[in-house]
N, C-alpha and C positions, 0 to 999 in steps of 0.2 A: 813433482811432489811425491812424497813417500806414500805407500800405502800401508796400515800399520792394522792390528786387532785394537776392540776397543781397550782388554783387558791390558797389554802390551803398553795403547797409551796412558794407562793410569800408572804402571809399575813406572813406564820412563818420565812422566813428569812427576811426580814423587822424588824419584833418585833426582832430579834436578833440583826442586825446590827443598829437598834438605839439604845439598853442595851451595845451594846460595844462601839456604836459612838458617843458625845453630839454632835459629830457639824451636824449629818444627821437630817435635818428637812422632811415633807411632807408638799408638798400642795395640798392639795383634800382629802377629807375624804370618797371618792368613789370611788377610783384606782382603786376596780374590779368591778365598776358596782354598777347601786342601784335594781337588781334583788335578786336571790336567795344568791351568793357570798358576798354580802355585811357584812353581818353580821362576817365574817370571820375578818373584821377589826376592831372588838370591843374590843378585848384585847388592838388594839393600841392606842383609841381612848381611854380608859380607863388609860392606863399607860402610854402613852405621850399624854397625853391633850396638852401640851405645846410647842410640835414640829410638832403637827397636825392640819392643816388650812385649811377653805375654802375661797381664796380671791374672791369676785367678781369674775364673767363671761366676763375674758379680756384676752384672750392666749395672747397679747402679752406683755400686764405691767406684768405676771406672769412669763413668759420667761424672760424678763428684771430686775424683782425681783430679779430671782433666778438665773439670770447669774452675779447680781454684787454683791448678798452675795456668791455666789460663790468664787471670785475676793478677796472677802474678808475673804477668809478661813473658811464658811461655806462649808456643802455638802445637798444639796438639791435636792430633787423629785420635777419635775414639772409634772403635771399628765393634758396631755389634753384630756383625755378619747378616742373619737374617732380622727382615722388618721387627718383626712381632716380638723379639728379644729386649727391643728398645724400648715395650711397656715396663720392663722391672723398673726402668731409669726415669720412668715418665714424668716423676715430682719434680727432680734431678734439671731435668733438659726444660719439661716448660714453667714450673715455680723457683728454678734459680736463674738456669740461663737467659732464658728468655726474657728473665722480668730485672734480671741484674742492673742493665745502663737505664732505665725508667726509675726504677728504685731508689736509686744512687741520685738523683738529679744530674744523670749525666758524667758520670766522675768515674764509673765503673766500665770497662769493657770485659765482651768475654769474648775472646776469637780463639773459639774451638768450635773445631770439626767434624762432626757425628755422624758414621756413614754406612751404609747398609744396605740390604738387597731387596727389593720389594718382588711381589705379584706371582702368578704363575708359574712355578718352575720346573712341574715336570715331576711329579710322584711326591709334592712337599709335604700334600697333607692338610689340614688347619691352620697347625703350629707351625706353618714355615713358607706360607706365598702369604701373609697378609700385606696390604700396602697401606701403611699409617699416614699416609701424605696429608689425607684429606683431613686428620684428626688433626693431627701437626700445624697446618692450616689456618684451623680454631684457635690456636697458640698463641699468641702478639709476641713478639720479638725475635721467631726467630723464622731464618732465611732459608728457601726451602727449593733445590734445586734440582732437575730429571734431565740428564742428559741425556741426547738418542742418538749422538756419532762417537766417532773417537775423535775428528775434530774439535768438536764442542765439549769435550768430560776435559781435554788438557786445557782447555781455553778459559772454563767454569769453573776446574779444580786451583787453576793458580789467581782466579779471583775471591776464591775460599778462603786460599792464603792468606789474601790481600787485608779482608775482611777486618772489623774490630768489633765485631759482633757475631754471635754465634751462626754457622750454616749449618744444616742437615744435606747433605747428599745419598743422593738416594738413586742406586745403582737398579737394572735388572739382570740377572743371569744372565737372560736368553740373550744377552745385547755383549756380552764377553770374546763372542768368536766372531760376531760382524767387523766386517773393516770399512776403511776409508781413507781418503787422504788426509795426514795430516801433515802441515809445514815445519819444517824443524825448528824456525823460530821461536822464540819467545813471544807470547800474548795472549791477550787474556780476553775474556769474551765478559761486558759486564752483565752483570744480573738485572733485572727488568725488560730485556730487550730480546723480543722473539724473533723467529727465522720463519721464512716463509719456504718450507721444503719442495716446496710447487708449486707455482702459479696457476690460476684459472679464473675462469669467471663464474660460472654454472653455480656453486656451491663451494662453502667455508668447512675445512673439515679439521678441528682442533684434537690434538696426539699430543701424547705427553710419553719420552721415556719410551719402551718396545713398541706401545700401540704406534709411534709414529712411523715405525717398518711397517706395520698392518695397512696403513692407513695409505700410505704409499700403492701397495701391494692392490688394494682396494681398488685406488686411484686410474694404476692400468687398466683394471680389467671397464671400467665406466669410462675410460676414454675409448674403446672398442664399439662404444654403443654413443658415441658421441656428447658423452658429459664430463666437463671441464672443470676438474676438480682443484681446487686451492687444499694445500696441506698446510697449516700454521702451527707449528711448534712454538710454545710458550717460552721451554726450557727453564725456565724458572718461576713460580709459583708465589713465593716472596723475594720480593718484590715482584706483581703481574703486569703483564705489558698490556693496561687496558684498551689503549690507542690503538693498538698495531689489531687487536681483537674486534674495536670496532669498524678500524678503515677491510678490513678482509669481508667482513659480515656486510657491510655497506654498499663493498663493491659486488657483492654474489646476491645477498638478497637471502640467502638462507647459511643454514647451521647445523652440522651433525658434530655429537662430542665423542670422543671416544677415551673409555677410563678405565681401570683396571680395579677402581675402588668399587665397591657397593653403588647399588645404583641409587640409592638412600643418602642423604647430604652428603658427596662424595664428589670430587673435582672437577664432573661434570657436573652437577647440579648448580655448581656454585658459577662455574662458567655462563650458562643456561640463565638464573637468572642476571648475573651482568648485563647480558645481550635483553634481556625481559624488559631490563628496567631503564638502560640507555641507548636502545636503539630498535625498539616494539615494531618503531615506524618504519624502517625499510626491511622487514621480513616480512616474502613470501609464499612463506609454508611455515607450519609447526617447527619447531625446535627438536630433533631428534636425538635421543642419548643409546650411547651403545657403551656397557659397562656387565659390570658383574652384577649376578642377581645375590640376592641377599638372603646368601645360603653360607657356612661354611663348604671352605673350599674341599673337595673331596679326595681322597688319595687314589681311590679305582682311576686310571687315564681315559677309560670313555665316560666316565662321569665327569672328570676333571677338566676333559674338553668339550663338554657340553655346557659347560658355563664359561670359559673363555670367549672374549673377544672376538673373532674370528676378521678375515677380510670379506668373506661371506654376510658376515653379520653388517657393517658397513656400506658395503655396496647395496641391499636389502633398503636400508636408514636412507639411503642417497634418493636413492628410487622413489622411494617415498615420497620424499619433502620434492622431488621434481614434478610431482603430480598434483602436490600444494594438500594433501592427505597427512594425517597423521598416521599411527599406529594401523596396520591392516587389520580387518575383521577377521 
């Protein structure tokens, strides 16, 4: 099986699913960035010149574009590059998109594709690592997806396609240069259904998107010290895979989150209470969350990575809930 970058399999199943689809346009001729990744889009720009656009710098006439050829039986990428760009668009994506097939009694679809780069990335600043997941989240209607392989972004991204309702994908930088195997087939990975990136018993430790490298990364160093870490990737958000959240927590007995959002109602929290409210009973420790604190994000890099996630930070949360303690004094 090939081994491929994650960014690589986004340009190559793109350039597939516009050879099988006329109605999939793009907007942005820079979806992975105008750094190194970029040039990875030139097959596209080369052989669909004609479903490949850069409109003006307006997230939300672009959101509005592509939600009413949507409406009209196109299928369109709206590419806002970074997270926190997709607030101009905010009415746009969750008081049209999202509420469109409800609205309608049914009668209305909108499958467009809203995608963007979340979280820490390395000198952003404020304006440019937010991750709007969790906001998104509070949204009804629309489908909300975090890949962490390249297997899984072509697997999710041609279920995107598939879709008749709107999806947000929501990419991370840092996740552009990892590889992995992926099959040259065609297939699709459906939305609702999480992966278990690791098995164990000891402890449940839920990653979403680059936390689930961290989380991993974590993972080795606590099995050095003989704790048996379960990694459960969600992968997708709407639709959440409540089952697979509580047969993991069930079988470990405990739960660390790990999230890139605020630590303020943010993906872990929401995670946190699920487990609260439907399975109190077989947890034997506190609930631990490891996430961002609820600062803007800083531009200095040792300020920027004193608020990051870490695998440190993790392994800390593990330890913890192994001793049946909460929060250390």
């Amino acid at each position: 099986m090939p081994r491929k970058s994650y960014a690589e399999t986004i340009a190559q199943t793109l350039y597939e699913i516009l050879a099988h689809d006329p109605s999939v346009t793009i907007a942005s001729g820079y979806l992975l960035g105008f750094g190194r990744f970029n040039p990875l889009m030139d097959p596209i720009r080369k052989d669909f010149a004609d479903r490949l656009f850069d409109p003006p710098i307006s997230e939300a006439a672009m959101a509005a574009l592509g939600i009413g050829a949507a409406m009209a039986g196109a299928r369109p990428l709206i590419d806002f590059s970074t997270g926190a760009f997709s607030y101009l668009a905010w009415s746009q994506m969750v008081n049209e998109a999202g509420i469109a097939h409800y609205m309608s009694g049914g009668a209305v679809n909108v499958p467009v594709v809203f995608h963007m780069f979340h979280g820490i990335r390395g000198g952003g600043g404020p304006q440019h690592s937010h991750s709007p997941q969790a906001m998104l989240w509070n949204a009804a209607g629309l489908q909300i997806v975090l890949p962490s392989t390249p297997r899984d972004v072509k697997g999710l991204l041609r279920s995107a396609f598939r879709s008749r309702n709107p999806v947000v994908m929501i990419d991370h930088g840092r996740l552009m240069a990892t590889e992995g195997e992926v099959p040259d087939e065609d297939y699709e990975i459906p939305f609702g259904v999480a992966d278990v990136k690791r098995s164990g018993l000891d402890v449940t430790v839920v990653a979403t998107s680059h936390s689930v490298l961290t989380a991993l990364e974590a993972a080795d160093t606590l099995e050095q010290d003989g704790i048996d870490v379960e990694v459960l990737d969600p992968r997708t958000l709407v639709p959440f895979d409540t089952a697979a959240l509580l047969q993991s927590v069930g079988r470990t007995g405990r739960l660390v989150i790990v999230d890139e959002c605020n630590l303020r109602c943010g993906v872990a929290a929401e995670i946190a209470a699920i487990v609260a409210e439907e399975a109190f009973h077989v947890l034997e420790a506190p609930i631990a969350r490891v996430a961002r604190p609820d600062v803007p994000v800083p531009f200095s890099p040792p300020l920027e990575a004193a608020i990051t996630p870490k695998a440190a930070d993790i392994v800390a949360a593990v330890r913890r809930c192994m001793t049946g303690r909460g929060k250390a004094e």
